[in-house]
N, CA, C, O and CB atoms as a CASP TS submission, in Angstrom:
PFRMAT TS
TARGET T0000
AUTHOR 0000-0000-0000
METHOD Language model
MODEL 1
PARENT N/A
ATOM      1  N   UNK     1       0.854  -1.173   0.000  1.00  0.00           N
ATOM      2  CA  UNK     1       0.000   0.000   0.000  1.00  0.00           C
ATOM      3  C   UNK     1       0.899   1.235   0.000  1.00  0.00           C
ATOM      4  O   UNK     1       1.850   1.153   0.778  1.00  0.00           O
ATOM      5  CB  UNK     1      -0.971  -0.001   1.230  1.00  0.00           C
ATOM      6  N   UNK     2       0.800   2.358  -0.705  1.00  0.00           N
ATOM      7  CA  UNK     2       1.495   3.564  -1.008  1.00  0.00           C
ATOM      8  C   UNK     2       0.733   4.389  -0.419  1.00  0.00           C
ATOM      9  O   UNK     2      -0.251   3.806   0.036  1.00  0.00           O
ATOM     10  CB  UNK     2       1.742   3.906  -2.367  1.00  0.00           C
ATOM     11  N   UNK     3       0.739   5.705  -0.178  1.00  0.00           N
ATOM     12  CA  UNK     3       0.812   6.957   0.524  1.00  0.00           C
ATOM     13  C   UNK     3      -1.156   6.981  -0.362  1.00  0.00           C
ATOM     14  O   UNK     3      -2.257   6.975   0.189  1.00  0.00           O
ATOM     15  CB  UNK     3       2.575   8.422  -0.035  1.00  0.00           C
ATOM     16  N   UNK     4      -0.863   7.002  -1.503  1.00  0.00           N
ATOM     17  CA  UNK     4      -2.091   7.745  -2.381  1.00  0.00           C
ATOM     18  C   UNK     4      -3.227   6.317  -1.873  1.00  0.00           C
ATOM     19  O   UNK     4      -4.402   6.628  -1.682  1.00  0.00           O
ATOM     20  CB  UNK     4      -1.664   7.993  -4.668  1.00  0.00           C
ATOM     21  N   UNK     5      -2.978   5.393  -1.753  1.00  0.00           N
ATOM     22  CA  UNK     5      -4.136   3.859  -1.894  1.00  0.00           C
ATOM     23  C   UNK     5      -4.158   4.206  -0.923  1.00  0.00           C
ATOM     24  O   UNK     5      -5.163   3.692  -0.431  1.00  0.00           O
ATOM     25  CB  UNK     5      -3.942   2.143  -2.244  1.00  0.00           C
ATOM     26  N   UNK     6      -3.357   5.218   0.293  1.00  0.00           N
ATOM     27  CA  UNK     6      -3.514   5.116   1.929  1.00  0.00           C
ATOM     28  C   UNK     6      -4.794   6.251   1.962  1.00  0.00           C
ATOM     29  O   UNK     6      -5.837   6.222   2.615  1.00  0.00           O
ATOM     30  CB  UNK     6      -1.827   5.661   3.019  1.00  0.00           C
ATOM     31  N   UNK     7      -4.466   6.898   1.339  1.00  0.00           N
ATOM     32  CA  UNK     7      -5.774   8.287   0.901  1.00  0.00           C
ATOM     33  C   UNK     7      -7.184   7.675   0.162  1.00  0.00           C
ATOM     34  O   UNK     7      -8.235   7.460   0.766  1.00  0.00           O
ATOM     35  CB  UNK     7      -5.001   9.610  -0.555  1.00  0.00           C
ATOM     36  N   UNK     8      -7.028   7.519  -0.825  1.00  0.00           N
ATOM     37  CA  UNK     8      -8.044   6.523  -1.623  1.00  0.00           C
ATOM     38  C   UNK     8      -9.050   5.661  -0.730  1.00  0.00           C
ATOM     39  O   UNK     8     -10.263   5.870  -0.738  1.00  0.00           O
ATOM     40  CB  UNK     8      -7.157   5.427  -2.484  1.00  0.00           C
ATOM     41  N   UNK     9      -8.428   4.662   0.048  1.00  0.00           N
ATOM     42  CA  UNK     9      -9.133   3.771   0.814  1.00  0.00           C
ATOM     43  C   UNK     9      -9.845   4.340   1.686  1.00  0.00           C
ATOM     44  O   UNK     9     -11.012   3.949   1.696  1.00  0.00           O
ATOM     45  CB  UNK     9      -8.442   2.916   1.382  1.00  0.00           C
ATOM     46  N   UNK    10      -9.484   5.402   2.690  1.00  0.00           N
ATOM     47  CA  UNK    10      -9.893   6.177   3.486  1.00  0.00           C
ATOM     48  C   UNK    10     -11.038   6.819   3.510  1.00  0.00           C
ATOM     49  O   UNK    10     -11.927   6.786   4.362  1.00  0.00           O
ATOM     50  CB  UNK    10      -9.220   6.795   3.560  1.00  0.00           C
ATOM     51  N   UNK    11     -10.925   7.733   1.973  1.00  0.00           N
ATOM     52  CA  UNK    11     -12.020   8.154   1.671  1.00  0.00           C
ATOM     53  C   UNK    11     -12.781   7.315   1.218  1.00  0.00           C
ATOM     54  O   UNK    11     -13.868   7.564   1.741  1.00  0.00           O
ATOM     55  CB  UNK    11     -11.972   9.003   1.022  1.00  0.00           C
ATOM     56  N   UNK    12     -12.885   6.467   0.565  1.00  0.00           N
ATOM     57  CA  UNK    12     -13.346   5.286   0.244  1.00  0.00           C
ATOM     58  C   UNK    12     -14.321   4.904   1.247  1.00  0.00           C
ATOM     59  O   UNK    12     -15.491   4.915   0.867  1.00  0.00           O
ATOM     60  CB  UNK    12     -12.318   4.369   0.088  1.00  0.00           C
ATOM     61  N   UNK    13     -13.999   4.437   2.914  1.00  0.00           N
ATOM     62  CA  UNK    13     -14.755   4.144   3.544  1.00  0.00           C
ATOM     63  C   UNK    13     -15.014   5.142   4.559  1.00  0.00           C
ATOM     64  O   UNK    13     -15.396   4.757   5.664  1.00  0.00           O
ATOM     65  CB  UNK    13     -14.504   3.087   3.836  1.00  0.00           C
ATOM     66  N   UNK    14     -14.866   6.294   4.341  1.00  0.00           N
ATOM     67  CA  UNK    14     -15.576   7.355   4.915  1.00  0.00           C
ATOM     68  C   UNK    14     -14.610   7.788   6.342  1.00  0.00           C
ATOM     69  O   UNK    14     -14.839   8.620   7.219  1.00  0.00           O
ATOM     70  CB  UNK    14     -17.238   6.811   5.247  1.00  0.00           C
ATOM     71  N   UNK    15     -13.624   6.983   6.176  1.00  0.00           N
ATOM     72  CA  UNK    15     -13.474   7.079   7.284  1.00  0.00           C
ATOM     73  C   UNK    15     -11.873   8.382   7.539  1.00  0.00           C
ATOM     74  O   UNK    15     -10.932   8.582   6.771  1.00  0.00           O
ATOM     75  CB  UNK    15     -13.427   5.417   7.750  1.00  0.00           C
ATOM     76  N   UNK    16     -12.157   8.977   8.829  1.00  0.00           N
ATOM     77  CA  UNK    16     -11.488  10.114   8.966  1.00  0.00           C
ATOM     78  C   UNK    16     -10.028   9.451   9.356  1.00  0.00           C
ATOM     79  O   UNK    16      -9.732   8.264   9.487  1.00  0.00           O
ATOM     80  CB  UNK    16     -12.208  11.154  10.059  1.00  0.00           C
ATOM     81  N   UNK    17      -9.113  10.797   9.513  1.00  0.00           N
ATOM     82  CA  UNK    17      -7.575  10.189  10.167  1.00  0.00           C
ATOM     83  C   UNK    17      -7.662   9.431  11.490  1.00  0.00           C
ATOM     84  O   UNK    17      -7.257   8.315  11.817  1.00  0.00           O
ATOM     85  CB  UNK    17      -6.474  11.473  10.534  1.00  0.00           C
ATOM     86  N   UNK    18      -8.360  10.448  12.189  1.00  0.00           N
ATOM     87  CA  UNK    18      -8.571   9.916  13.398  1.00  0.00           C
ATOM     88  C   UNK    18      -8.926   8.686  13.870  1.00  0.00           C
ATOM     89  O   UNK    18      -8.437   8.127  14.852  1.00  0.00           O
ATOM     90  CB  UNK    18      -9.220  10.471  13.789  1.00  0.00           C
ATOM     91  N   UNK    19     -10.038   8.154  12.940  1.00  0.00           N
ATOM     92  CA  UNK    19     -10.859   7.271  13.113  1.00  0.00           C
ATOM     93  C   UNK    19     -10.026   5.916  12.878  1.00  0.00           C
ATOM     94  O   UNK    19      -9.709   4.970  13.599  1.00  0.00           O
ATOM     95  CB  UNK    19     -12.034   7.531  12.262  1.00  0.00           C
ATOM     96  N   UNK    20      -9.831   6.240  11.618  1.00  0.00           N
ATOM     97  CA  UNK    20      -8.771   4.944  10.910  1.00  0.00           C
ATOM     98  C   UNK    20      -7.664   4.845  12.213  1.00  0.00           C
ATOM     99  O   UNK    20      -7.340   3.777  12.732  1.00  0.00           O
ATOM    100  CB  UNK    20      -7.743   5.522   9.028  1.00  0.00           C
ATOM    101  N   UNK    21      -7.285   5.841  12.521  1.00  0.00           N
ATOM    102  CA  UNK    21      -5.824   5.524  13.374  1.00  0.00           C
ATOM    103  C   UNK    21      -6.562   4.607  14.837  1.00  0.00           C
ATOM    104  O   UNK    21      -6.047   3.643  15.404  1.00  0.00           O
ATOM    105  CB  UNK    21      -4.781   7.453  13.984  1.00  0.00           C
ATOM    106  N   UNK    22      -7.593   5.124  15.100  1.00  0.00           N
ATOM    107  CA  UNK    22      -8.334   4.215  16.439  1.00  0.00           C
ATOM    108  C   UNK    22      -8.674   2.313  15.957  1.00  0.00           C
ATOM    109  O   UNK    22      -8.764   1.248  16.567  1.00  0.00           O
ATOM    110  CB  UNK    22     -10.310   5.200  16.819  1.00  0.00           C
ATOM    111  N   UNK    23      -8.745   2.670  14.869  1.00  0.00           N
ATOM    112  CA  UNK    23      -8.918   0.996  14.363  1.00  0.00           C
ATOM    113  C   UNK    23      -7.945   0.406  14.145  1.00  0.00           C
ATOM    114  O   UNK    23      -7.865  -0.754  14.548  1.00  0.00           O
ATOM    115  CB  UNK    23      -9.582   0.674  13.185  1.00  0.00           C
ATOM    116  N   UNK    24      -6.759   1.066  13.356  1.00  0.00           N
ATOM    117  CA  UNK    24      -5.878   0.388  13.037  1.00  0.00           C
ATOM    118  C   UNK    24      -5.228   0.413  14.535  1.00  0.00           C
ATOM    119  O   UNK    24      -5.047  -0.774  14.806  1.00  0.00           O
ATOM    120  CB  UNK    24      -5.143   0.879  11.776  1.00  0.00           C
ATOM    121  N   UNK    25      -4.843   1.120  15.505  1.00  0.00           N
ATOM    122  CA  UNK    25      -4.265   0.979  16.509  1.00  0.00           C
ATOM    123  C   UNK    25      -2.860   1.776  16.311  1.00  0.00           C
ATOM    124  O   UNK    25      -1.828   1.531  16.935  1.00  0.00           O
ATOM    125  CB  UNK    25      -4.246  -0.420  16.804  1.00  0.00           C
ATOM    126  N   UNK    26      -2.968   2.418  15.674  1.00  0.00           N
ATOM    127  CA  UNK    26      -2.109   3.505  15.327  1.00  0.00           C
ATOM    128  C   UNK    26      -2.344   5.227  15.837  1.00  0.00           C
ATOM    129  O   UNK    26      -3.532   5.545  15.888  1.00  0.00           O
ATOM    130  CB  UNK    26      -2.164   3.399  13.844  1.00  0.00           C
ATOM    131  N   UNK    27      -1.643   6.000  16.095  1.00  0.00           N
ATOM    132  CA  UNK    27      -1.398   7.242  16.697  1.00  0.00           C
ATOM    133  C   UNK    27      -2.017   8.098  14.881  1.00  0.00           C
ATOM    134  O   UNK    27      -1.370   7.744  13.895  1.00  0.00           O
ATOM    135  CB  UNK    27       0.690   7.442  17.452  1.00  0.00           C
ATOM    136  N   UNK    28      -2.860   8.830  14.722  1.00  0.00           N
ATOM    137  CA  UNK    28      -3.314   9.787  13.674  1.00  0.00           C
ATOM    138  C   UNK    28      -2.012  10.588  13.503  1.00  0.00           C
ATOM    139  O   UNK    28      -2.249  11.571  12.801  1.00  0.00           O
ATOM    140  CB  UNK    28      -4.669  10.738  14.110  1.00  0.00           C
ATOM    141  N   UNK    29      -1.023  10.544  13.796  1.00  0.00           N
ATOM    142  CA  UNK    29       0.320  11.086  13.407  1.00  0.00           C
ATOM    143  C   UNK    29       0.902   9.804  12.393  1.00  0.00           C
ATOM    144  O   UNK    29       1.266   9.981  11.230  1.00  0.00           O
ATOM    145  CB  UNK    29       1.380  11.426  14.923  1.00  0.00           C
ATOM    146  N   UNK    30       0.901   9.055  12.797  1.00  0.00           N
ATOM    147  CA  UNK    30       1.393   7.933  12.203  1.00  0.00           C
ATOM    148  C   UNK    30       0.602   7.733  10.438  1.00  0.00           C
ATOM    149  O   UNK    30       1.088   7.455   9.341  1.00  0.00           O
ATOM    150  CB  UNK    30       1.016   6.625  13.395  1.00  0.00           C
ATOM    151  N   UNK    31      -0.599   7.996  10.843  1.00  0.00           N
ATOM    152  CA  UNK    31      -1.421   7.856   8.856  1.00  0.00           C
ATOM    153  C   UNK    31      -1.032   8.970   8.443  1.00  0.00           C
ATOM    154  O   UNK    31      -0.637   8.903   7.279  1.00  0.00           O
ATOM    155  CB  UNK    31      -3.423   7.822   8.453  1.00  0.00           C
ATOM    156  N   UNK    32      -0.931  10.633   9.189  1.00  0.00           N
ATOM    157  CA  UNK    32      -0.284  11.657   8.707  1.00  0.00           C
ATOM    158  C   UNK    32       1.043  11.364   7.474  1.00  0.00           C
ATOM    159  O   UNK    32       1.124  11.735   6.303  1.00  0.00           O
ATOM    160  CB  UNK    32       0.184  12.304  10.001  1.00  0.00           C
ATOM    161  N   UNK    33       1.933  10.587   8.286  1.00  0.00           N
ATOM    162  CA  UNK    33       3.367  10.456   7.742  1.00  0.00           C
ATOM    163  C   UNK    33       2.890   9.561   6.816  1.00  0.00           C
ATOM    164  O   UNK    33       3.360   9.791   5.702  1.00  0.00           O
ATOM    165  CB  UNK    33       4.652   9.942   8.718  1.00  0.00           C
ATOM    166  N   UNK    34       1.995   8.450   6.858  1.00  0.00           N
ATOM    167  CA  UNK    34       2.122   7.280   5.712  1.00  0.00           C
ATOM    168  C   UNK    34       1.141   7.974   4.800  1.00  0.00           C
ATOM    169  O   UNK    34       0.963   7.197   3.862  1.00  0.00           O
ATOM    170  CB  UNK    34       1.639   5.518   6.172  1.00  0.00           C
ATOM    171  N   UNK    35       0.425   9.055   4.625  1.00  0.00           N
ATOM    172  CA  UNK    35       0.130  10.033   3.392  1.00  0.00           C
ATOM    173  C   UNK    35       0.586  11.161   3.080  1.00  0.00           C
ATOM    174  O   UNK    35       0.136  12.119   2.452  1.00  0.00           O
ATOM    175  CB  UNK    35      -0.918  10.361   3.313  1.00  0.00           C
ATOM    176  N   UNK    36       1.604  10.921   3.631  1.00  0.00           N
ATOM    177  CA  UNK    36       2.574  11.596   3.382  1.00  0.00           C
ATOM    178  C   UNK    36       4.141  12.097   2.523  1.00  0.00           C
ATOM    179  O   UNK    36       4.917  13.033   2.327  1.00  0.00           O
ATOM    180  CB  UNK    36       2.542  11.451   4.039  1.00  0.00           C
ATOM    181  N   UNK    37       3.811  10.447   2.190  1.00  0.00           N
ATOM    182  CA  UNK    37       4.845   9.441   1.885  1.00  0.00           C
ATOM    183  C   UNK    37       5.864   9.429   2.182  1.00  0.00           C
ATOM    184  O   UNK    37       6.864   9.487   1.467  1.00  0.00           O
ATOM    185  CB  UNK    37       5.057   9.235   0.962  1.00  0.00           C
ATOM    186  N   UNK    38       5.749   9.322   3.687  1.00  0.00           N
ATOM    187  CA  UNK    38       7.308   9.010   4.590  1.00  0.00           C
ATOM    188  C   UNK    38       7.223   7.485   4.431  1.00  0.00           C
ATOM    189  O   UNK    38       6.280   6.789   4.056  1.00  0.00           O
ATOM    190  CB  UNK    38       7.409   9.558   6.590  1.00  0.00           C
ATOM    191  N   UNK    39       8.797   7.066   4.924  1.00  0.00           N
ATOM    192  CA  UNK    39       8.757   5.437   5.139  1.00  0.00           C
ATOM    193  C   UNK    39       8.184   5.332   6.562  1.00  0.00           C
ATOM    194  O   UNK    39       8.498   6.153   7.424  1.00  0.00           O
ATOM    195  CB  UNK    39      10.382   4.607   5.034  1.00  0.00           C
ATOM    196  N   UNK    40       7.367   4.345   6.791  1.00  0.00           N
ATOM    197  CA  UNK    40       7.123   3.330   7.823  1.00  0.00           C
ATOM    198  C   UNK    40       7.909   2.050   7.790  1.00  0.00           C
ATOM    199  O   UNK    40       8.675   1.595   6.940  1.00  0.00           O
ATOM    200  CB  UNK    40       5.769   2.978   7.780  1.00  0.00           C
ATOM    201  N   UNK    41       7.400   1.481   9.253  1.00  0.00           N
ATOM    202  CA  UNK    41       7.887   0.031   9.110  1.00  0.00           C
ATOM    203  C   UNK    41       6.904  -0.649   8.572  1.00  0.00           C
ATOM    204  O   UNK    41       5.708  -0.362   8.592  1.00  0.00           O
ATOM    205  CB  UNK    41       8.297  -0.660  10.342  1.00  0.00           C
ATOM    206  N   UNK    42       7.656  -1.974   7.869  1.00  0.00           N
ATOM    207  CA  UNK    42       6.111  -2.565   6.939  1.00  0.00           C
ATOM    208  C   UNK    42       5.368  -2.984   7.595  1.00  0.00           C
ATOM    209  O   UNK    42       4.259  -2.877   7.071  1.00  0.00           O
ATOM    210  CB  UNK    42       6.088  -3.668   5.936  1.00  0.00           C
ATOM    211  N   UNK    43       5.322  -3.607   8.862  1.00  0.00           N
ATOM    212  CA  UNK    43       4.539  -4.198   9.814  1.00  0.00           C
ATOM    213  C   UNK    43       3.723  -3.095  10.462  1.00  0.00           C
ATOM    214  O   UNK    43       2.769  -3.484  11.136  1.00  0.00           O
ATOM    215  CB  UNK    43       5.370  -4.974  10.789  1.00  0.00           C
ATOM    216  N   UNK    44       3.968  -1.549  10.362  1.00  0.00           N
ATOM    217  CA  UNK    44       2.987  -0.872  10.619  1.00  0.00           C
ATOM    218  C   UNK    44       1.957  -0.351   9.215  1.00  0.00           C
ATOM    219  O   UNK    44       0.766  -0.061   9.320  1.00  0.00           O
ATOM    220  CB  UNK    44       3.618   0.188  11.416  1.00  0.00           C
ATOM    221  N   UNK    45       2.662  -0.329   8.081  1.00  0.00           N
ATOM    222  CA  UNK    45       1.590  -0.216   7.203  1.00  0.00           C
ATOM    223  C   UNK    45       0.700  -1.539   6.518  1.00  0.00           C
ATOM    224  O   UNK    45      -0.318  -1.519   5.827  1.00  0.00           O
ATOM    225  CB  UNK    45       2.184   0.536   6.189  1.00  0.00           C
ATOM    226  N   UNK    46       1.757  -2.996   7.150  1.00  0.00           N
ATOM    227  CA  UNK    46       0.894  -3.864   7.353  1.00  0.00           C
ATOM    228  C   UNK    46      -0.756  -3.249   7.965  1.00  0.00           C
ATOM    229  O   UNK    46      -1.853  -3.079   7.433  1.00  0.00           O
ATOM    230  CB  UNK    46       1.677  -4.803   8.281  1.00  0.00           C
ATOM    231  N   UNK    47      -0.195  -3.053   9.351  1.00  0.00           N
ATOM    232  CA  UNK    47      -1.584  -3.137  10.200  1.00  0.00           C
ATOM    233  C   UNK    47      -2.481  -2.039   9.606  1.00  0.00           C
ATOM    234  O   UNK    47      -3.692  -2.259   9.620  1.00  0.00           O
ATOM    235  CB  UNK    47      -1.374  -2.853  11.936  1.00  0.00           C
ATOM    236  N   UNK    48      -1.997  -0.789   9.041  1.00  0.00           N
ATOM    237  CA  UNK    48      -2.776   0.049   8.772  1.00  0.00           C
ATOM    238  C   UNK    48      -3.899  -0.147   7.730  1.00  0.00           C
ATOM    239  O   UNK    48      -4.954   0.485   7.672  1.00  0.00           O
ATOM    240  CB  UNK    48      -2.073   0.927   8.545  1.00  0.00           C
ATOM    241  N   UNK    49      -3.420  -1.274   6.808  1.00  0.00           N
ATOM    242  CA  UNK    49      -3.883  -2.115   5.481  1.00  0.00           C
ATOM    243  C   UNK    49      -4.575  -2.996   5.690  1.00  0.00           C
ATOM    244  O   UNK    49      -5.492  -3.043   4.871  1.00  0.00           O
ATOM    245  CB  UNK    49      -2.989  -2.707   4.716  1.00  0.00           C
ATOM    246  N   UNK    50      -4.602  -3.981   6.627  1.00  0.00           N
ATOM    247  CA  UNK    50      -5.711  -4.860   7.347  1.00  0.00           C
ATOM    248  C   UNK    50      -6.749  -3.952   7.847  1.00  0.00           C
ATOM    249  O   UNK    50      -7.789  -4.088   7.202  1.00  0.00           O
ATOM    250  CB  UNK    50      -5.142  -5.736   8.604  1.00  0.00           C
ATOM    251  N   UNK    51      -6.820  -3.108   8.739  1.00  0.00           N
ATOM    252  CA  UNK    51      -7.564  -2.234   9.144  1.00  0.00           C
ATOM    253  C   UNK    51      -8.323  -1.781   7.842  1.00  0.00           C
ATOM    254  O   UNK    51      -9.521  -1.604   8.063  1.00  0.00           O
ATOM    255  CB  UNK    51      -6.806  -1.238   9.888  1.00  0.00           C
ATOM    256  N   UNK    52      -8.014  -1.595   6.797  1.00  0.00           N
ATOM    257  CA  UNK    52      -8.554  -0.737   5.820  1.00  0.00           C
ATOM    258  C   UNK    52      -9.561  -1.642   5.076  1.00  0.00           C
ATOM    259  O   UNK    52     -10.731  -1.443   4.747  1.00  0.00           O
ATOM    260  CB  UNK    52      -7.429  -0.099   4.878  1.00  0.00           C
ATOM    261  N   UNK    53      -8.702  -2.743   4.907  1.00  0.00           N
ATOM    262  CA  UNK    53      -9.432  -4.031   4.058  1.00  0.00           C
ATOM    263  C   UNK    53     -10.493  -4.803   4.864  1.00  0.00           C
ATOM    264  O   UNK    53     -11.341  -5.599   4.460  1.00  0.00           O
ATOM    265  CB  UNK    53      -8.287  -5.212   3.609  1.00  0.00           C
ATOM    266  N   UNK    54     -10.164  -4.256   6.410  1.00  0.00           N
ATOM    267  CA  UNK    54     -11.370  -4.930   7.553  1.00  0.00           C
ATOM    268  C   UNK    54     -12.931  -4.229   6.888  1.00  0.00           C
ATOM    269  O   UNK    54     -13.908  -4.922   6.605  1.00  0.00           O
ATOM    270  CB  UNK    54     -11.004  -4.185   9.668  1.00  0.00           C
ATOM    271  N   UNK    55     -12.850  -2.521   6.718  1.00  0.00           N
ATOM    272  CA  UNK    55     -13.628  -1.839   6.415  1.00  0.00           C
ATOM    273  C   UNK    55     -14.371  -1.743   5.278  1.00  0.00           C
ATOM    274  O   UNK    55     -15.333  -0.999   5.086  1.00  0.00           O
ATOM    275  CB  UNK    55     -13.233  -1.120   6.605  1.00  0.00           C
ATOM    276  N   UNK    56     -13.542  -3.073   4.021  1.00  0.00           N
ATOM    277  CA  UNK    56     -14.590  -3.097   3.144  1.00  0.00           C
ATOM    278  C   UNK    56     -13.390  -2.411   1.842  1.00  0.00           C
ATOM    279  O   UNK    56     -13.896  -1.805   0.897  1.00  0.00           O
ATOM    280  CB  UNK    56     -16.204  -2.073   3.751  1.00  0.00           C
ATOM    281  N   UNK    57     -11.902  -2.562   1.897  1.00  0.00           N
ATOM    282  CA  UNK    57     -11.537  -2.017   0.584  1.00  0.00           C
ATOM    283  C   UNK    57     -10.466  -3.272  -0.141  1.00  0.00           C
ATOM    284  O   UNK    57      -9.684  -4.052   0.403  1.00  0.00           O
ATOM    285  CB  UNK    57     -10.718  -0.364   0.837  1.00  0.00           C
ATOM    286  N   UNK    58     -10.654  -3.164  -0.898  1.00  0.00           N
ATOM    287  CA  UNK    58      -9.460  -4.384  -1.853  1.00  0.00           C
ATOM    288  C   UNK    58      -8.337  -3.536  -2.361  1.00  0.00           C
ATOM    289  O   UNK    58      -8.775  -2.483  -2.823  1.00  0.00           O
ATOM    290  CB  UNK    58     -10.222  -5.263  -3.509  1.00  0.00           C
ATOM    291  N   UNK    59      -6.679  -3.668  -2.450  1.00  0.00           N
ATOM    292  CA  UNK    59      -5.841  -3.115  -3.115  1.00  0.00           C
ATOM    293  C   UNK    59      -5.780  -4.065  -4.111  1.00  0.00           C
ATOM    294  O   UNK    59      -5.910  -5.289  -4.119  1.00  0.00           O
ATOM    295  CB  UNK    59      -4.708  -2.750  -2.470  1.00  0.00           C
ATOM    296  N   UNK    60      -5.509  -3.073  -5.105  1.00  0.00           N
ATOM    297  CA  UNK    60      -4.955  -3.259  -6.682  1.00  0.00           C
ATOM    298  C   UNK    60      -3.658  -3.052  -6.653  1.00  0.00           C
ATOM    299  O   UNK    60      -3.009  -2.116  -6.184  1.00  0.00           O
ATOM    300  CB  UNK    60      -5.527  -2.275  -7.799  1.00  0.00           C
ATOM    301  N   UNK    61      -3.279  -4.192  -7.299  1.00  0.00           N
ATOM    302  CA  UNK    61      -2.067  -3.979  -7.980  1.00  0.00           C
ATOM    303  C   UNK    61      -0.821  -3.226  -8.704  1.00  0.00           C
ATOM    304  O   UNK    61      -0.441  -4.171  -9.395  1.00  0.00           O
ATOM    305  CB  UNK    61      -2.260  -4.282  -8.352  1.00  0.00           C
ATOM    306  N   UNK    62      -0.059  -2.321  -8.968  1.00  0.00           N
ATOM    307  CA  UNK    62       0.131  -1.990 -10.067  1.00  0.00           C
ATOM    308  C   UNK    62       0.230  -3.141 -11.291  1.00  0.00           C
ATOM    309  O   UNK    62       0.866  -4.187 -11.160  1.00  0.00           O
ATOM    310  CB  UNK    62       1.159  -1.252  -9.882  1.00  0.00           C
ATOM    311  N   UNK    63      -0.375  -2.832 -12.282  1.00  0.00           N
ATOM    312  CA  UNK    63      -0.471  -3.583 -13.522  1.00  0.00           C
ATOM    313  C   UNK    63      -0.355  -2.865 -14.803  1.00  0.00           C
ATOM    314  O   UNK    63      -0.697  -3.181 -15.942  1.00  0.00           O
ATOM    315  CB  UNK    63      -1.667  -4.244 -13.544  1.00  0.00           C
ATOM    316  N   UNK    64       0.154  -1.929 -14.373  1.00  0.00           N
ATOM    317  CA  UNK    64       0.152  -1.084 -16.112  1.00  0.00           C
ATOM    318  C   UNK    64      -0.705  -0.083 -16.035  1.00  0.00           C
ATOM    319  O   UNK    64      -0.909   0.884 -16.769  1.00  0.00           O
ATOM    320  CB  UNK    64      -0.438  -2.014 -17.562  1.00  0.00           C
ATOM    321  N   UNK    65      -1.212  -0.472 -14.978  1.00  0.00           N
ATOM    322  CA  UNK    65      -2.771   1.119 -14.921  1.00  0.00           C
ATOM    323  C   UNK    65      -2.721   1.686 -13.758  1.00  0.00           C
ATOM    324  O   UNK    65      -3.654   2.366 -13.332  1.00  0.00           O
ATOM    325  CB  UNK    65      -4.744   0.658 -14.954  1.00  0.00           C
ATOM    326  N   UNK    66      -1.343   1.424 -12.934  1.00  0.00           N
ATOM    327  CA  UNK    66      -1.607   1.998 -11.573  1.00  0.00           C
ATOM    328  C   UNK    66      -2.243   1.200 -10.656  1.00  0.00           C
ATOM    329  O   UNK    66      -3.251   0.503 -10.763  1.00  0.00           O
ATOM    330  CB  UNK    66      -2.352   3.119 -11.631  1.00  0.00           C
ATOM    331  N   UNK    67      -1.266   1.474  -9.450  1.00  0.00           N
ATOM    332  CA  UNK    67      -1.714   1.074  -7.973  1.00  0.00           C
ATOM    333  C   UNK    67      -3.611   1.706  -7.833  1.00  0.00           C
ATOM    334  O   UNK    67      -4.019   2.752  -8.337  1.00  0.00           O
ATOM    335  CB  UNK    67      -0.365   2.103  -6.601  1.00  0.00           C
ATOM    336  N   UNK    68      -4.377   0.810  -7.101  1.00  0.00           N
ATOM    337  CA  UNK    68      -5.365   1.734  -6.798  1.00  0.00           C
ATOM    338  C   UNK    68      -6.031   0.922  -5.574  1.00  0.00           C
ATOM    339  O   UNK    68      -5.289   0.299  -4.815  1.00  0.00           O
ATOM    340  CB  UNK    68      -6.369   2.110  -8.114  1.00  0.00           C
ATOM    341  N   UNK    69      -7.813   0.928  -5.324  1.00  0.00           N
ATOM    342  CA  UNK    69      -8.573   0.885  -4.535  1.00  0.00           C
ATOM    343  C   UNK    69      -9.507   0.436  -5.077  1.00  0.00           C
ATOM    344  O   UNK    69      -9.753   0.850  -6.210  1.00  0.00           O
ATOM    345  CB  UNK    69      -8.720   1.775  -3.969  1.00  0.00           C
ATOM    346  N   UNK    70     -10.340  -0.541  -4.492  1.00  0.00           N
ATOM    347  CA  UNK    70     -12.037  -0.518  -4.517  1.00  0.00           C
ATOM    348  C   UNK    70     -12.642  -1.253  -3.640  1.00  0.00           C
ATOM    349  O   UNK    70     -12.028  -2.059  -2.941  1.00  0.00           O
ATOM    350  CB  UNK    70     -12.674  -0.983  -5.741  1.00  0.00           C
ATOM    351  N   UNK    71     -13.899  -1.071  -3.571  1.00  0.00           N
ATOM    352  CA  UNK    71     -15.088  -1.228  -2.051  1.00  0.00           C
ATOM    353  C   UNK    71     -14.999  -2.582  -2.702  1.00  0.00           C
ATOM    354  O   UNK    71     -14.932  -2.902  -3.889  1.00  0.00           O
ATOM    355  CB  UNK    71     -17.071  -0.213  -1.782  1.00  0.00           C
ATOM    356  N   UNK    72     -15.018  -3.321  -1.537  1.00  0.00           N
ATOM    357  CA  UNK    72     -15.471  -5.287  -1.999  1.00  0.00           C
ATOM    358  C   UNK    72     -17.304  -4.886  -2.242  1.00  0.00           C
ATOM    359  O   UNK    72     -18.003  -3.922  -1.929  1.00  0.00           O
ATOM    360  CB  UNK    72     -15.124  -7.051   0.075  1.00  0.00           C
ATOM    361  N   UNK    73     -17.580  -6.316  -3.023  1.00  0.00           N
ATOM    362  CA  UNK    73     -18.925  -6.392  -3.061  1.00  0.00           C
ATOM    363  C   UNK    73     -19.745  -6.617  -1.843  1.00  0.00           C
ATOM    364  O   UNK    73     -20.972  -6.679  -1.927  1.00  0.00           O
ATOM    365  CB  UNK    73     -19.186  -7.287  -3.882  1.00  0.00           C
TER
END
């Protein structure tokens, strides 16, 4: 997951910095920096990405069309 799919998803499920950071178990400073596109550790943008995909989003791939987002069915 990249900085922009970290934005994308978010809005995606409505959900605020704050909010996301209370689910994922992360400090709202912490999603600051990862849309930010600072490095994290992967095991924290692990968790931030489970959290996201808990809420209902699938990451895409890059495949030639770009990294992206979408709501599961």
């Amino acid at each position: 997951m990249n900085a922009t799919q970290c934005k994308m998803a978010r809005v995606a499920t409505g959900l605020g910095l704050r909010e996301l950071a209370e689910v994922a178990g992360v400090s709202p400073n912490t999603i600051s920096r990862l849309e930010r596109g600072e490095e994290l550790k992967p095991a924290t943008v692990e968790t931030i990405q489970s959290a996201l995909e808990a809420a209902g989003v699938e990451f895409i791939a890059e495949n030639g069309g770009g990294a992206g987002v979408r709501l599961k069915k």
